[in-house]
C-alpha positions in Angstrom: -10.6 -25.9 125.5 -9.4 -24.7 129.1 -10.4 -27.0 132.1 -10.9 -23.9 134.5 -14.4 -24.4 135.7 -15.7 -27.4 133.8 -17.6 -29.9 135.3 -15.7 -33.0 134.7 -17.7 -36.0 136.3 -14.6 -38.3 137.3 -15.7 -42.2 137.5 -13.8 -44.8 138.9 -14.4 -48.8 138.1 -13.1 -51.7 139.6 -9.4 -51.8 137.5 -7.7 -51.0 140.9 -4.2 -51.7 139.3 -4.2 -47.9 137.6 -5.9 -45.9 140.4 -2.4 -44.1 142.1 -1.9 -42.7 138.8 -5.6 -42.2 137.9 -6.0 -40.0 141.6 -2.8 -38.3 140.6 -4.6 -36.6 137.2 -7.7 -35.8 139.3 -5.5 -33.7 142.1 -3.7 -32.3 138.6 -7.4 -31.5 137.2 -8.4 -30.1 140.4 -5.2 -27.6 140.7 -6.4 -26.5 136.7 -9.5 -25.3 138.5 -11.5 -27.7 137.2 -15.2 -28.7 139.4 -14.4 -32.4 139.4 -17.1 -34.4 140.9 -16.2 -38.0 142.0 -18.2 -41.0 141.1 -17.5 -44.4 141.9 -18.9 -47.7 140.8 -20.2 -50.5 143.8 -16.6 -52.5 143.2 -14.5 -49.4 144.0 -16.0 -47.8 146.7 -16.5 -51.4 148.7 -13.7 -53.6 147.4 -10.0 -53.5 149.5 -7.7 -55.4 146.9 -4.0 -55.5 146.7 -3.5 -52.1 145.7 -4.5 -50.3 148.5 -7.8 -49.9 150.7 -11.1 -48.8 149.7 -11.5 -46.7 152.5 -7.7 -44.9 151.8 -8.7 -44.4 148.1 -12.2 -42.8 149.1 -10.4 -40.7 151.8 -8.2 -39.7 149.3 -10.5 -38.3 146.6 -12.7 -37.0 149.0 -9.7 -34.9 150.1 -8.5 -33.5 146.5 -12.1 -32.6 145.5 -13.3 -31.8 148.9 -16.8 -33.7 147.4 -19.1 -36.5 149.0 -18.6 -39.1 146.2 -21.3 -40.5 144.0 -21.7 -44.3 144.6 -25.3 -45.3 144.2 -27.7 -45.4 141.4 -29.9 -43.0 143.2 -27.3 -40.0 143.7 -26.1 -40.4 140.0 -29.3 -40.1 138.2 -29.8 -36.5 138.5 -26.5 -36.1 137.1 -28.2 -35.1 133.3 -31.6 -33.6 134.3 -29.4 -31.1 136.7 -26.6 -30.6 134.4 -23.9 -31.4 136.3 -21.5 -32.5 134.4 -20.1 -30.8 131.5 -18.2 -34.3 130.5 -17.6 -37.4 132.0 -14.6 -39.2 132.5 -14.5 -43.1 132.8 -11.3 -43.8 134.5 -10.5 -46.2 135.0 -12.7 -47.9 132.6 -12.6 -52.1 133.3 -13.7 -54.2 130.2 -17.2 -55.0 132.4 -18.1 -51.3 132.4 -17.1 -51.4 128.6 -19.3 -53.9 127.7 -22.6 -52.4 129.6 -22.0 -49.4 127.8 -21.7 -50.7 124.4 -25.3 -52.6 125.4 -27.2 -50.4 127.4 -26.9 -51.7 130.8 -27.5 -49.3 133.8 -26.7 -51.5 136.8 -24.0 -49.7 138.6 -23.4 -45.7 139.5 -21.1 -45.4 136.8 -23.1 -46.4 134.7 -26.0 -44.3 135.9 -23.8 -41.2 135.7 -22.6 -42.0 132.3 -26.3 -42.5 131.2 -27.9 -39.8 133.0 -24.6 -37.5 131.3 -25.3 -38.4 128.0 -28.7 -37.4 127.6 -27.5 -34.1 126.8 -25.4 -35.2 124.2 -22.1 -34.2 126.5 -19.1 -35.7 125.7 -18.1 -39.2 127.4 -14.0 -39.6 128.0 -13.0 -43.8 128.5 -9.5 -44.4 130.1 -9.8 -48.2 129.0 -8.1 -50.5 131.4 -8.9 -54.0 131.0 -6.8 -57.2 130.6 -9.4 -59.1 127.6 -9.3 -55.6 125.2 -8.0 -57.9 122.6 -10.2 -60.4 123.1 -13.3 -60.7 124.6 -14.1 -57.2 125.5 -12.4 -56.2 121.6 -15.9 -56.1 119.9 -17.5 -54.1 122.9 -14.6 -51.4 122.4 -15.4 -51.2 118.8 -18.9 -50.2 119.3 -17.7 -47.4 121.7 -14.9 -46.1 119.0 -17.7 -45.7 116.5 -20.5 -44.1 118.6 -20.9 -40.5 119.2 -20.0 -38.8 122.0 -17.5 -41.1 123.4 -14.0 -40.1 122.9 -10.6 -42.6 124.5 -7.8 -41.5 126.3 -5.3 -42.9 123.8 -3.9 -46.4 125.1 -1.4 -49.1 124.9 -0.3 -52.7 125.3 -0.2 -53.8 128.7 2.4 -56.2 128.7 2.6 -57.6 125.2 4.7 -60.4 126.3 2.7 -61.6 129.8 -0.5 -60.0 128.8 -0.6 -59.9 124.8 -4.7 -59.1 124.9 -4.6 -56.7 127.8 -5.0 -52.5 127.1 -4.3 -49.6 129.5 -5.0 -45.9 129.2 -1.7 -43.2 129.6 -2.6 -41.2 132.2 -0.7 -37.9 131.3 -2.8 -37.7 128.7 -6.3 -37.6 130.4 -6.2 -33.4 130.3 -5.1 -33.4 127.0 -8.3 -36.0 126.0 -10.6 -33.8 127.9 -9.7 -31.1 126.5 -10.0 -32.3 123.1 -13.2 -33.8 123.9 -15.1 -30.9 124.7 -14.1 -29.5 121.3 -15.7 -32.6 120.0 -12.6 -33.9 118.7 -11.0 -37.5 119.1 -7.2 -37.0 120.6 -4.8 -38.9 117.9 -2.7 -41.4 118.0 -5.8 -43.1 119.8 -3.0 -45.8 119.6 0.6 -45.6 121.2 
């Protein structure tokens, strides 16, 4: 399915190490015409780490979408009774945002959104980013994988060698995800 005109709810959470690329597929999705509406979890809007500024990153997306971004509970829970979002994309998607979706937690915007998105049975997209995939957070990414709705950006080893249980998302292949998403349609090899 084309990306001109869909309403792709972009979420950011707090796996700073992946947002230059991340922001790179957002300008890419914005120059596809595609209404991308930023959303951004407590950690990412408020957190400087050593990957850049908060403030620079915000600046940044505020810039490519020319949007206010989403970053409280309040402003994302309209984001289903209004329709605004056609489908939502998680990325990056840490391991902590994994698991409150895989048990129902709403404590964060991102969360909100994603809730507040699904209630119309619209497709979910998780760019999974997280150094305990293969560990901890493994079991929490399984329930994801087998509920509708949700739909991964297909992902990778970290660094098998320094980080054997650690997974990240390719981020060339966001568009490709989305737009297999909307068809309803898992993007293969989820695995690369």
């Amino acid at each position: 399915m084309e990306l001109k005109s869909i309403k792709i709810g972009f979420a950011f959470t707090g796996s700073f190490c992946t947002f230059e690329k991340t922001i790179e597929q957002m300008e890419a999705l914005v120059k596809l015409g595609a209404n991308v509406i930023p959303i951004m979890s407590y950690n990412s809007y408020t957190l400087d780490n050593k990957f850049g500024k908060a403030s620079d990153f915000i600046n940044k997306i505020k810039k490519i979408t020319n949007k206010d971004i989403i970053h409280t509970i309040q402003e994302a829970e309209p984001i289903g009774p209004k329709k605004i979002t056609d489908i939502m994309l998680i990325a990056p998607c840490s391991g902590n945002t994994i698991a409150k979706l895989a048990n129902g937690i709403t404590d964060t915007p991102v969360l909100m959104a994603t809730k507040s998105h699904l209630r119309n049975q619209r497709p979910v997209v998780i760019a999974i980013s997280t150094n305990d995939a293969l560990a901890g957070s493994a079991e929490n990414i399984g329930k994801l994988l087998n509920r509708r709705n949700y739909y991964f950006v297909p992902f990778r080893q970290d660094n098998p060698i320094t980080k054997p249980n650690s997974l990240v998302f390719e981020p060339k292949m966001i568009i490709e995800t989305l737009e297999k998403a909307l068809d309803k349609e898992q993007i293969q090899p989820i695995i690369l």
